[in-house]
C-alpha positions as CSV (number, residue, x, y, z in Angstrom):
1,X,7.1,6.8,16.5
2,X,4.0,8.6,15.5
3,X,5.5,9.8,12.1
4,X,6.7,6.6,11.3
5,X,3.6,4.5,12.2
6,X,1.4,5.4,9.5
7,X,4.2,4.4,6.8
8,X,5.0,1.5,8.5
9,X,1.2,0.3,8.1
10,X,1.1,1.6,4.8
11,X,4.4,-0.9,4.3
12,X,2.6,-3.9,5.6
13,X,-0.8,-3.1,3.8
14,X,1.5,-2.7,-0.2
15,X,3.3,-6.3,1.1
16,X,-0.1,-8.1,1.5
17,X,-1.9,-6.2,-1.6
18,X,1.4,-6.6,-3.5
19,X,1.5,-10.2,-3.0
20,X,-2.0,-10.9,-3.6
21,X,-1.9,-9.4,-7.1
22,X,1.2,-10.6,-8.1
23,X,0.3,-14.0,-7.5
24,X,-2.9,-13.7,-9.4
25,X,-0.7,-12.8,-12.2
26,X,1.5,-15.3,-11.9
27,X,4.6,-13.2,-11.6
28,X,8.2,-13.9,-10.9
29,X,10.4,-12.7,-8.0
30,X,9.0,-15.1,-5.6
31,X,7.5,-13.9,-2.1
32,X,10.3,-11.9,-1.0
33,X,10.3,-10.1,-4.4
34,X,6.8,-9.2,-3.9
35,X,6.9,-8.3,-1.0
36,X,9.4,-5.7,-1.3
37,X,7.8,-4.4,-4.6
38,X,4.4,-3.9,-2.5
39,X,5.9,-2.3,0.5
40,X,7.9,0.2,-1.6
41,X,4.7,0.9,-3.4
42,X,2.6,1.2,-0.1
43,X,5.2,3.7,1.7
44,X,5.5,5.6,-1.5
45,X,1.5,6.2,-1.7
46,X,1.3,6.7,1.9
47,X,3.8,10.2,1.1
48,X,2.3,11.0,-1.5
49,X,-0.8,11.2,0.8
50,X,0.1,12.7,3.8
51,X,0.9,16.3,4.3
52,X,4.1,15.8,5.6
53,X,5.1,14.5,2.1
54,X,4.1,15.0,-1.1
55,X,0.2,15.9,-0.3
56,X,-1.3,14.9,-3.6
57,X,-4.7,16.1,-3.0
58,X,-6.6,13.2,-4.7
59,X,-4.9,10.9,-2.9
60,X,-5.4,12.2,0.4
61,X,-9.3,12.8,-0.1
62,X,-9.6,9.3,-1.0
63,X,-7.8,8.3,1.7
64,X,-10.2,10.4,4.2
65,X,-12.9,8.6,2.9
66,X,-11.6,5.6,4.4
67,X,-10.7,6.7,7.6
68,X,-14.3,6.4,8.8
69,X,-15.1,2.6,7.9
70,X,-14.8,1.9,11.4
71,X,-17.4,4.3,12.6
72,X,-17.3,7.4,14.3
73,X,-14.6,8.4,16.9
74,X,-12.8,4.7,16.9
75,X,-8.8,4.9,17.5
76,X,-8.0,2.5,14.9
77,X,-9.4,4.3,11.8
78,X,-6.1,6.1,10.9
79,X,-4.2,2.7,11.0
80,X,-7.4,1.1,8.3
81,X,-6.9,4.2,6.0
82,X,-2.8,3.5,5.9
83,X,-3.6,0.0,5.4
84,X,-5.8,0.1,2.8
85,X,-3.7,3.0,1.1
86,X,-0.4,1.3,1.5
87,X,-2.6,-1.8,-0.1
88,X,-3.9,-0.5,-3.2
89,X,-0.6,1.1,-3.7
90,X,1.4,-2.1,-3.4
91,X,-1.1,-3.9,-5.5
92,X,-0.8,-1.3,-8.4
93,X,2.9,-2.2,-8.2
94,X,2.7,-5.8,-7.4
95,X,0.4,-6.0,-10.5
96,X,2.5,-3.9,-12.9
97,X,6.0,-6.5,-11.4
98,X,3.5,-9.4,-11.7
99,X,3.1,-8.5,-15.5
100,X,6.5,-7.4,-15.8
101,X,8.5,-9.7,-14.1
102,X,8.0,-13.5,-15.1
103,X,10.2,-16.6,-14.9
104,X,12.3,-17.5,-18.1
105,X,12.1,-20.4,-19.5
């Protein structure tokens, strides 16, 4: 369960970022479109951050620097730092699908 966790949050944090930018840019695929779009793109930043996956260095210092928004020594700062990571990796996809993908007609 604790390998899984921080993907899982990453998941959930790409589906709200995902949504949120896809609906600023009025793009297609509906909820459930975007939803999938910013969870694939929050679990695949989450790897490439953690060194059990990829361990793209970039990406995992900025992800350090927000594992301390909660303060010092607080249990929940890893689960903050997936959510904002899975977040900003589903809303670079949910823009790039909201731009991509629009309704016909």
């Amino acid at each position: 369960m604790d390998m899984i966790l921080p993907y899982v949050v990453s998941a959930v944090g790409g589906a709200i970022g995902g949504n949120i930018l896809g609906v600023l840019t009025r793009g297609g695929g509906g909820v459930v479109g975007r939803s999938l779009i910013g969870a694939i793109g929050g679990a695949g930043l989450a790897f490439a951050a953690s060194p059990d996956g990829a361990n793209v260095a970039a990406i995992a210092d900025i992800t350090k620097n927000w594992g301390s928004l909660l303060g010092e020594g607080n249990a929940q700062n890893a689960n903050l730092a997936n959510l904002i990571t899975g977040a900003s990796g589903g809303g670079v996809l949910g823009l790039i699908g909201g731009l991509l993908l629009r309704p016909r007609g």
